[in-house]
PASEBA-1860 file (N, C-alpha, C; in nm, 3 decimals):
! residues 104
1> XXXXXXXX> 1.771/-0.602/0.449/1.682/-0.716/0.452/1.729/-0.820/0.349 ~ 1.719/-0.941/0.401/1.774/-1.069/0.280/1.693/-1.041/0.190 ~ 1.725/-1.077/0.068/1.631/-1.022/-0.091/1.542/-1.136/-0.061 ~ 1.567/-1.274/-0.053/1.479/-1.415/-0.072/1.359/-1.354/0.038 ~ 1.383/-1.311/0.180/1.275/-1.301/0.230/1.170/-1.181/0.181 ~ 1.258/-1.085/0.121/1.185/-0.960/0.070/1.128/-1.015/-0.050 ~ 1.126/-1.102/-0.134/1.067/-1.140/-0.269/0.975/-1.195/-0.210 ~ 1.004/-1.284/-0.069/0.839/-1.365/-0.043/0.723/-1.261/-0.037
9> XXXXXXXX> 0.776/-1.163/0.041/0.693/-1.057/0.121/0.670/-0.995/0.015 ~ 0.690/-0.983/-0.130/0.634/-0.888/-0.256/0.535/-0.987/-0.276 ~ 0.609/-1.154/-0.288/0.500/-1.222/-0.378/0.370/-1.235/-0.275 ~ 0.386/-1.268/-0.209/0.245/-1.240/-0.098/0.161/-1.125/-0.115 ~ 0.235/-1.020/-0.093/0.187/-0.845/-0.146/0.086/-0.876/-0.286 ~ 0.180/-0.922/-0.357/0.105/-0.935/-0.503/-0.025/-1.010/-0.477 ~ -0.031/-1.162/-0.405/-0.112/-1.264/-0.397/-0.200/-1.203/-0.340 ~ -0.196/-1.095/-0.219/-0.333/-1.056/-0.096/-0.406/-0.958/-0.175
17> XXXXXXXX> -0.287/-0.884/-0.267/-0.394/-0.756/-0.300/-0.420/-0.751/-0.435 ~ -0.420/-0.894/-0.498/-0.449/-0.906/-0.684/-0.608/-0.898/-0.699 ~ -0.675/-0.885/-0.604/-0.814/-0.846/-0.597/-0.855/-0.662/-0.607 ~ -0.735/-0.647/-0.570/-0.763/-0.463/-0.481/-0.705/-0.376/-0.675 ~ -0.842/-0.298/-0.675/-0.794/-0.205/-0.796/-0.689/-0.090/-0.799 ~ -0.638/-0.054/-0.881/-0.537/0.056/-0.858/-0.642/0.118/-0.978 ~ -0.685/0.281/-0.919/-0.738/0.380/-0.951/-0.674/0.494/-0.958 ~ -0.644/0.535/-1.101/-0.601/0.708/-1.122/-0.678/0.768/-1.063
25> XXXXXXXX> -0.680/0.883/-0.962/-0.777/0.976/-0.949/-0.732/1.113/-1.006 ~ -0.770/1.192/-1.155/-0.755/1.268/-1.200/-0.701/1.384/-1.150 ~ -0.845/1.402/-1.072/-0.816/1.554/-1.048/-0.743/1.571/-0.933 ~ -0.713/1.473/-0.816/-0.532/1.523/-0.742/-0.441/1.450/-0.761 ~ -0.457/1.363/-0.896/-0.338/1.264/-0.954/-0.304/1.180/-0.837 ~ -0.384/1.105/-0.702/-0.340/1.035/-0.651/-0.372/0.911/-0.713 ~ -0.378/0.729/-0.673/-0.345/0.632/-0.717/-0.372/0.565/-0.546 ~ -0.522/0.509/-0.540/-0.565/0.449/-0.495/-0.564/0.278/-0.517
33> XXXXXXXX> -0.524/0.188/-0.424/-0.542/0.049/-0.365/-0.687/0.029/-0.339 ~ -0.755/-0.009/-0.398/-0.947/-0.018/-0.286/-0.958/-0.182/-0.347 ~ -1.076/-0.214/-0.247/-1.139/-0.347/-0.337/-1.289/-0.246/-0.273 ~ -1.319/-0.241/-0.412/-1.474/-0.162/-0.454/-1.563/-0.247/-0.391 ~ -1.559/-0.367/-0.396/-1.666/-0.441/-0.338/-1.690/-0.425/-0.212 ~ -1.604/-0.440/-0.094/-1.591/-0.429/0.046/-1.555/-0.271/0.107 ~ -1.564/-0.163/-0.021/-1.570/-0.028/0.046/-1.390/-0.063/0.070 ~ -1.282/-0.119/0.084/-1.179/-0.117/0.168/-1.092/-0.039/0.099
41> XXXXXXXX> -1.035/0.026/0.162/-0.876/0.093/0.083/-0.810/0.056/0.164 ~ -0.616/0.055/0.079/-0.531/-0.024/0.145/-0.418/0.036/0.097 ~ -0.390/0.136/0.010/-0.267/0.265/0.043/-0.347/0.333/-0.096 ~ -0.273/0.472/-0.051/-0.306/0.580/-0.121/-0.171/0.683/-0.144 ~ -0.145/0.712/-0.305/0.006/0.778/-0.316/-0.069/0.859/-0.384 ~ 0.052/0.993/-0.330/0.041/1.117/-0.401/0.111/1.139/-0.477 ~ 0.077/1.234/-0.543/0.182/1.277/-0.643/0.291/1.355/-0.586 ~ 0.283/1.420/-0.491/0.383/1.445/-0.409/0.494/1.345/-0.333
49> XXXXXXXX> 0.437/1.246/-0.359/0.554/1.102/-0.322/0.517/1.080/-0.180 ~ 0.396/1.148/-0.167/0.364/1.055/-0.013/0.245/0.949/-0.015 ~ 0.270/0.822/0.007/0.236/0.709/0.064/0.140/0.714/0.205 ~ -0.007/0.692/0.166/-0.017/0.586/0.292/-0.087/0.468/0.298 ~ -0.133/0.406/0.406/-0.097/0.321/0.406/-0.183/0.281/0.528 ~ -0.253/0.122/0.488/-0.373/0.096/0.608/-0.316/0.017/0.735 ~ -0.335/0.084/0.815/-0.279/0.027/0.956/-0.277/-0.117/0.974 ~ -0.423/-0.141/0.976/-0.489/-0.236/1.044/-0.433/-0.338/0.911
57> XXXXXXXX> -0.455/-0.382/0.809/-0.409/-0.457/0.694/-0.286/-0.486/0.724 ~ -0.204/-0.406/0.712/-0.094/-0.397/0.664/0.007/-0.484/0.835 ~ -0.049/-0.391/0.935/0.024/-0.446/1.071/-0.030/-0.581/1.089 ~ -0.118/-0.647/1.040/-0.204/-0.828/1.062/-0.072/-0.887/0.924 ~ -0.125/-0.828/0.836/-0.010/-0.904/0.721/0.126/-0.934/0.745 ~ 0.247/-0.820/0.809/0.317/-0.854/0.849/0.356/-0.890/0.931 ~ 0.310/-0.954/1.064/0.283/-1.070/1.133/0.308/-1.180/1.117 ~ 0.277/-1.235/0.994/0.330/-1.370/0.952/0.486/-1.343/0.941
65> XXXXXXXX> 0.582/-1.228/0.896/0.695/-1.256/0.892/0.748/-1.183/1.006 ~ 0.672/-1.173/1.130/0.734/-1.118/1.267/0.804/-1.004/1.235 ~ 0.765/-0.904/1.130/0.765/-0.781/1.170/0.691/-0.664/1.199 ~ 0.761/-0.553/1.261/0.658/-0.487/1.291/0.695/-0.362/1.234 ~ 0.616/-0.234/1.269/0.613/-0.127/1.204/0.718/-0.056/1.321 ~ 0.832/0.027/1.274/0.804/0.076/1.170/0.884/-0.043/1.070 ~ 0.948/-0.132/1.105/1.064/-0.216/0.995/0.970/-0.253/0.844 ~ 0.862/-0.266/0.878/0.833/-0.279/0.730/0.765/-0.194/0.677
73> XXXXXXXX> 0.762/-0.085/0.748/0.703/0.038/0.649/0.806/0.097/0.524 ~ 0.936/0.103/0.543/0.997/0.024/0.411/0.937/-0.040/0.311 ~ 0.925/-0.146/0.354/0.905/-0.265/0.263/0.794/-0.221/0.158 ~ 0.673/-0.174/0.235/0.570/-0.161/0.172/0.597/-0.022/0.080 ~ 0.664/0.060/0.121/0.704/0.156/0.043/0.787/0.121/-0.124 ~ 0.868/-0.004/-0.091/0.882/-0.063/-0.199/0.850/-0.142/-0.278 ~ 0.762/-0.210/-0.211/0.672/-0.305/-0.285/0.562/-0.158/-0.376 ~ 0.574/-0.081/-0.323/0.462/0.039/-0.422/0.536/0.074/-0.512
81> XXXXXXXX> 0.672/0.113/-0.474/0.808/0.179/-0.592/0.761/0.062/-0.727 ~ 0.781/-0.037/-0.706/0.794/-0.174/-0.815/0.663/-0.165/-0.872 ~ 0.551/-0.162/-0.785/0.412/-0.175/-0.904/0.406/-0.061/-0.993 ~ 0.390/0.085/-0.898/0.369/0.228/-0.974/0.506/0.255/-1.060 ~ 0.618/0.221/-1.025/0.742/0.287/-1.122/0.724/0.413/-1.045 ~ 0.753/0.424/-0.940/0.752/0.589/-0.870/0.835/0.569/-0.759 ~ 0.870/0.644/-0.671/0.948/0.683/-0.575/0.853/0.779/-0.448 ~ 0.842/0.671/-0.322/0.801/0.698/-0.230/0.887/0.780/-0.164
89> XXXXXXXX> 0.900/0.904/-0.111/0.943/0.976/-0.031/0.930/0.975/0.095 ~ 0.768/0.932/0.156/0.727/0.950/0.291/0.616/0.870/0.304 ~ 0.666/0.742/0.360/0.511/0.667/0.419/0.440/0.681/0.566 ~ 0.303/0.702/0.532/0.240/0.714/0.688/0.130/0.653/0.689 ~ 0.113/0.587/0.815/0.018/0.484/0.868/-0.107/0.576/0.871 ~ -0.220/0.491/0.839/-0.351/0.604/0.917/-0.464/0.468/0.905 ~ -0.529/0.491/1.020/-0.665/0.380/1.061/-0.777/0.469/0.981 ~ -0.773/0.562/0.922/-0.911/0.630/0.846/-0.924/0.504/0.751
97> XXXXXXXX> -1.089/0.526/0.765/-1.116/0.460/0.624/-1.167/0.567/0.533 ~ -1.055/0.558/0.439/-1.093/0.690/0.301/-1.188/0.600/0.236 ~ -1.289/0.735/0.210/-1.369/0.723/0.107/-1.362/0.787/-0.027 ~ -1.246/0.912/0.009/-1.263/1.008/-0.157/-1.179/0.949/-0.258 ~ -1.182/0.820/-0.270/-1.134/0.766/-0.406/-1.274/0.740/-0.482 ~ -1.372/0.776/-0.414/-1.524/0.747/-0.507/-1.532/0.879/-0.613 ~ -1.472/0.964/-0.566/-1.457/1.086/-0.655/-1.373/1.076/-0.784 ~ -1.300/0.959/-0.813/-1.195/0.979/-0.936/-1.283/0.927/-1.020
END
């Protein structure tokens, strides 16, 4: 992927989700995306290095740069590497709306 278009697609990343909290959850050390206000989550990493990742968000967002999944399920995998300092192993799509980040 050209870097210039991949920096837009971080700085956007950054711009859509500078609202959305990143939450330790202790006790299975995952690291929740939510905006508390609207109930929404928008990826969830394990400590096992698996990633996921909200369908519906994520497939409308990249739209504007005419791609589709899986080509930017990448992307988003690295746009997570850069915020957390971690290493995604395995990203997967899921339409659930999680709720057990109310538990951390």
């Amino acid at each position: 992927m050209n870097i210039r278009i991949k920096k837009r697609i971080f700085d956007k990343l950054y711009n859509d989700l500078k609202h959305a909290e990143i939450i330790h959850c202790k006790d299975s050390g995952s690291i929740w995306f939510v905006d508390r206000d609207k109930r929404y989550f928008y990826l969830e990493y394990e400590k096992s290095g698996q990633l996921w990742w909200r369908y519906q968000f994520f497939d409308n967002f990249f739209l504007l740069f005419s791609m589709r999944e899986p080509e930017y399920e990448r992307v988003i995998a690295e746009w997570v590497e850069e915020v957390l300092n971690c290493k995604v192993d395995i990203a997967v799509s899921t339409s659930m709306n999680f709720t057990s980040w109310k538990r951390c």
